[in-house]
C-alpha atoms as one frame of an Amber mdcrd trajectory, in Angstrom:
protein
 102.381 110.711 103.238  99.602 108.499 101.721  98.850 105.375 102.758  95.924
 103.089 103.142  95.569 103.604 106.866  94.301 107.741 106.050  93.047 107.118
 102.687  89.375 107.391 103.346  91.101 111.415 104.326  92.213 111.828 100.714
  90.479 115.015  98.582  87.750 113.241  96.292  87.490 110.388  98.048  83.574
 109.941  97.808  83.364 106.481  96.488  85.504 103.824  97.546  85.328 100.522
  96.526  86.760  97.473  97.978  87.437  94.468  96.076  88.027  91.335  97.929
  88.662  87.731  96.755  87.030  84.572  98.707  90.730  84.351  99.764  91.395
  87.904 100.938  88.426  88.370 102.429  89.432  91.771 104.654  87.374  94.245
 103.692  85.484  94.421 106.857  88.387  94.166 108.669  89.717  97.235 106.692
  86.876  99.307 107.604  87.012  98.461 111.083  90.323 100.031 111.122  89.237
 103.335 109.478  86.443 103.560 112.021  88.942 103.359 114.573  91.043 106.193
 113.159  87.959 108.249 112.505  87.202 108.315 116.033  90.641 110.406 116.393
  89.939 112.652 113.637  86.178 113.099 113.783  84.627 112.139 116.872  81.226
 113.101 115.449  81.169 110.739 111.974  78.709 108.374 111.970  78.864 104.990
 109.737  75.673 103.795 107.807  76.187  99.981 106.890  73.743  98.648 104.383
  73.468  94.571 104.891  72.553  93.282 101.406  74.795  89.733 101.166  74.241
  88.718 105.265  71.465  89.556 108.595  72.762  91.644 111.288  73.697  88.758
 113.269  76.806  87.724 111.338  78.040  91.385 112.762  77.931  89.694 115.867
  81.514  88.246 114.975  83.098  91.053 113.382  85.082  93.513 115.340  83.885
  95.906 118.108  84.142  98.631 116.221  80.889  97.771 114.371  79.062  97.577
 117.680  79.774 101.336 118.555  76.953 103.873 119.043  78.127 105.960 115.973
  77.576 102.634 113.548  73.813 102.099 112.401  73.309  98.773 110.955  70.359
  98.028 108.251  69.301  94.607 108.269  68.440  94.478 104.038  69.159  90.901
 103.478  66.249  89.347 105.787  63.228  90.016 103.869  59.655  88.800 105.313
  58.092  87.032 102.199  55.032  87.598 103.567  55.258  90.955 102.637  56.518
  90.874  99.109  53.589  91.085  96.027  55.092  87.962  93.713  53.025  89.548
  90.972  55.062  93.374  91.623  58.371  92.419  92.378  60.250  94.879  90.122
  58.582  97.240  91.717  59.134  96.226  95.404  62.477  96.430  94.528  63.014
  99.921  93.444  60.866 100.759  96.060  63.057  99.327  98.680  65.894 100.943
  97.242  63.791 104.667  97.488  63.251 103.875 101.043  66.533 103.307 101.728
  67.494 106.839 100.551  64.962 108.400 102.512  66.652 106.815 105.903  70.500
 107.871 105.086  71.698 110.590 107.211  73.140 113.129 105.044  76.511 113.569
 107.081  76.474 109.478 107.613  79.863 107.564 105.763  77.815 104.461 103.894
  78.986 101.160 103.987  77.490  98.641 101.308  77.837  95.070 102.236  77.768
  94.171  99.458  77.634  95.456  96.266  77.131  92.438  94.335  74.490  91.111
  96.641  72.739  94.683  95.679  72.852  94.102  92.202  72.068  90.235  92.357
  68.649  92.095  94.329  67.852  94.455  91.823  70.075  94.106  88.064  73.085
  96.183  87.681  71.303  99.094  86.086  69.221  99.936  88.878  72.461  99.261
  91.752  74.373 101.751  89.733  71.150 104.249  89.548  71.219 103.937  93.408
  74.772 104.257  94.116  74.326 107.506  91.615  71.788 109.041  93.515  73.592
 108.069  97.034  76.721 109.647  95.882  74.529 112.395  95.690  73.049 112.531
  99.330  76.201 111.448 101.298  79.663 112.815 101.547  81.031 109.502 101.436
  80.296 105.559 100.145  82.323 102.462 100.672  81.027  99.641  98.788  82.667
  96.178  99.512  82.329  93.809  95.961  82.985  90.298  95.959  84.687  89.649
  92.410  84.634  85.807  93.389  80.617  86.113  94.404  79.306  85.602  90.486
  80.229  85.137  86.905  79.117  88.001  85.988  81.305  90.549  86.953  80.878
  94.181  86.888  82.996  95.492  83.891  85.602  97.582  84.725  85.102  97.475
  88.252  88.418  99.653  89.108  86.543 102.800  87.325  83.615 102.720  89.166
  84.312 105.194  91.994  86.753 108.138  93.095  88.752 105.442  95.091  89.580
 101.537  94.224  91.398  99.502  96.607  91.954  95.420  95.474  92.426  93.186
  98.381  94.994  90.378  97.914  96.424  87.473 100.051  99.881  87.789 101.409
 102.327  84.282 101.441 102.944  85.725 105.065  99.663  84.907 106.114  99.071
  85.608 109.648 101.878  86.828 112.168 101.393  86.681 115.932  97.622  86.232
 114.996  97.479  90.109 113.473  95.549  90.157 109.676  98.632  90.390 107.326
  97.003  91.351 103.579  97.902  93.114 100.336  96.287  96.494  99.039  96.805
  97.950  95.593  95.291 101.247  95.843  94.206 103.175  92.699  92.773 107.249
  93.565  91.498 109.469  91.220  92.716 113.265  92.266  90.434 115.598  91.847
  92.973 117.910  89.863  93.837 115.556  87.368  96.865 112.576  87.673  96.404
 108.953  89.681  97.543 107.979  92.715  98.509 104.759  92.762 100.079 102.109
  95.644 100.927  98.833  96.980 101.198  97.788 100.406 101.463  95.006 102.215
  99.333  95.886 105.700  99.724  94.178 108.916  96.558  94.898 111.120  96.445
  93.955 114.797  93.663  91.837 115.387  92.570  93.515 118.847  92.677  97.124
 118.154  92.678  97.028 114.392  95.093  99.224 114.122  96.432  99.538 110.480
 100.360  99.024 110.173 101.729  99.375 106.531 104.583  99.516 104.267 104.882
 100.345 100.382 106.153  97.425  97.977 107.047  97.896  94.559 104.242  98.830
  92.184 103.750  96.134  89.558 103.930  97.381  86.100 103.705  94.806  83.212
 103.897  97.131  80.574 106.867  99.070  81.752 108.526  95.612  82.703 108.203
  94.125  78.823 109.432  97.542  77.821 112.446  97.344  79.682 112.625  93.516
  78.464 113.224  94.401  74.896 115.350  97.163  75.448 117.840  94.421  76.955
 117.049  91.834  74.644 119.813  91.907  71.783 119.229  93.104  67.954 119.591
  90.833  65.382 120.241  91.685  62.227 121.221  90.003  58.821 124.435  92.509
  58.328 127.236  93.924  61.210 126.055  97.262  63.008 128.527  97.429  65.532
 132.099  99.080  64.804 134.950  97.996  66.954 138.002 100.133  68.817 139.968
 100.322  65.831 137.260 101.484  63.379 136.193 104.333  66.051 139.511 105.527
  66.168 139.441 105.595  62.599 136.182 106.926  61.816 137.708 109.993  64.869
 140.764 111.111  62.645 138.681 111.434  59.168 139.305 114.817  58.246 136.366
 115.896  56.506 137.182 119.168  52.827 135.106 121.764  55.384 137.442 120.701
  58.153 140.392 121.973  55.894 141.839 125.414  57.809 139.307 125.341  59.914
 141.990 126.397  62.460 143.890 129.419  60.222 140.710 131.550  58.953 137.582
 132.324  60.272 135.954 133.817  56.589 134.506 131.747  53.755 134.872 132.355
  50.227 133.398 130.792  46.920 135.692 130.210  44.416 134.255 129.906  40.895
 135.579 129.354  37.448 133.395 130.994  34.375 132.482 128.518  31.430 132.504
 129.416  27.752 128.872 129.702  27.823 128.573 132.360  30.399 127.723 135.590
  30.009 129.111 137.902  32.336 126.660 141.367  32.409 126.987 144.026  34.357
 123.791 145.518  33.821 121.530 141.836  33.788 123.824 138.995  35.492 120.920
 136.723  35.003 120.820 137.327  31.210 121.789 133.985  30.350 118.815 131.769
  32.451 116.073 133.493  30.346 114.081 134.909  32.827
């Protein structure tokens, strides 16, 4: 069974992206849990996180499971302006972006924190170019966008990747101090169809552990559907017949009906006009053909 605890484990799921709110800020919390279950089901996975939106010290607070020997941590948001050409800096920023490609380990899982930050660094064109040619090195990328972080949003954010998972806040806020969130999950199979899910995920705040259960999918579109299928018609005349007229409209007896029950042949019966012209040899003598 699917859920978001093992989705990083679904077929085709090469590009995740997390989309968190200023007040559902979990992402990091979310991944922290799927490092935790990758331990159990690949031991040997390491986790590339890309820093673009905070320095490596704000880690410092996040859970243990960023500290482990498997996670490598790239400080890419503390740049030394000392270094930078003011009169290249389009071109210090594609470089950077080169360089970082040439570090990735090819069997690394890469985080992106985050991936408006990245394109607030470099213009959207040139984020998606790198994500592109990313995709292309590494068997997996999670990128963690802030929809809350700029005006300018990325259109049609949900179609970016393989995998998009929307983070929401939960009026059950937080129970015996564990994370309690919302997910709506959207996965693109690789044999055609979507996968889609809501769950409401309680996460235990020491382990991380990810605890969830399904809700009800929201669908506006079949919802209004089913809204004007109960909604009444009006018309300017009477469509519906009552008991009486069904009973009546039941016993009409309709001139094919007639002996229905005492022959099973047909016959035509036909009575000849003045005007015809019965020929043996030509029967169609009198149409002028």
């Amino acid at each position: 069974m699917t859920s978001i605890k093992t989705l990083p484990l679904l077929e085709g799921s090469d590009l995740i992206v997390l989309d968190e709110g200023v007040d559902a800020m979990f992402a990091r919390k979310l991944i922290a849990g799927w490092i935790e279950m990758w331990k159990d089901k690949d031991p040997n996975r390491i986790f590339h996180v890309l820093l673009f939106s905070d320095p490596k010290s704000t880690y410092q607070n996040e859970p243990h499971s960023f500290s482990s020997n498997s996670v490598i941590i790239d400080d890419h948001y503390t740049i030394n302006v000392n270094e930078i050409d003011v009169n290249n800096m389009n071109e210090h920023d594609i470089h950077s972006v080169v360089c970082i490609l040439k570090t990735i380990d090819t069997n690394a899982t890469v985080v992106i924190d985050c991936l408006t930050s990245l394109i607030l660094f470099i213009g959207l064109s040139k984020a998606l170019w790198f994500l592109k040619e990313l995709n292309r090195q590494v068997p997996q990328i999670i990128c963690i966008y802030r929809r809350d972080f700029v005006q300018n949003k990325v259109p049609s954010i949900e179609t970016l990747g393989s995998t998009y998972v929307k983070l929401l806040k939960s009026s059950k806020g937080q129970i015996n101090n564990n994370f309690n969130y919302i997910a709506e999950l959207m996965h693109r199979k690789i044999g055609g169809g979507i996968l889609q899910q809501r769950e409401l995920i309680n996460q235990n705040n020491t382990t991380y552990e990810i605890q969830s259960e399904k809700l009800k999918t929201q669908n506006k579109k079949l919802d209004s559907m089913r809204k004007d299928q109960k909604q009444k018609v009006e018309a300017s005349f009477r469509i519906e017949i009552n008991e009486n007229e069904m009973k009546e409209r039941e016993e009409i007896v309709f001139p094919y009906m007639l002996n229905a029950n005492t022959t099973n042949t047909s016959k035509i019966h036909y009575q000849p006009e003045d005007v015809d012209d019965f020929d043996e040899e030509d029967p169609d003598d009198d149409l002028c053909i």
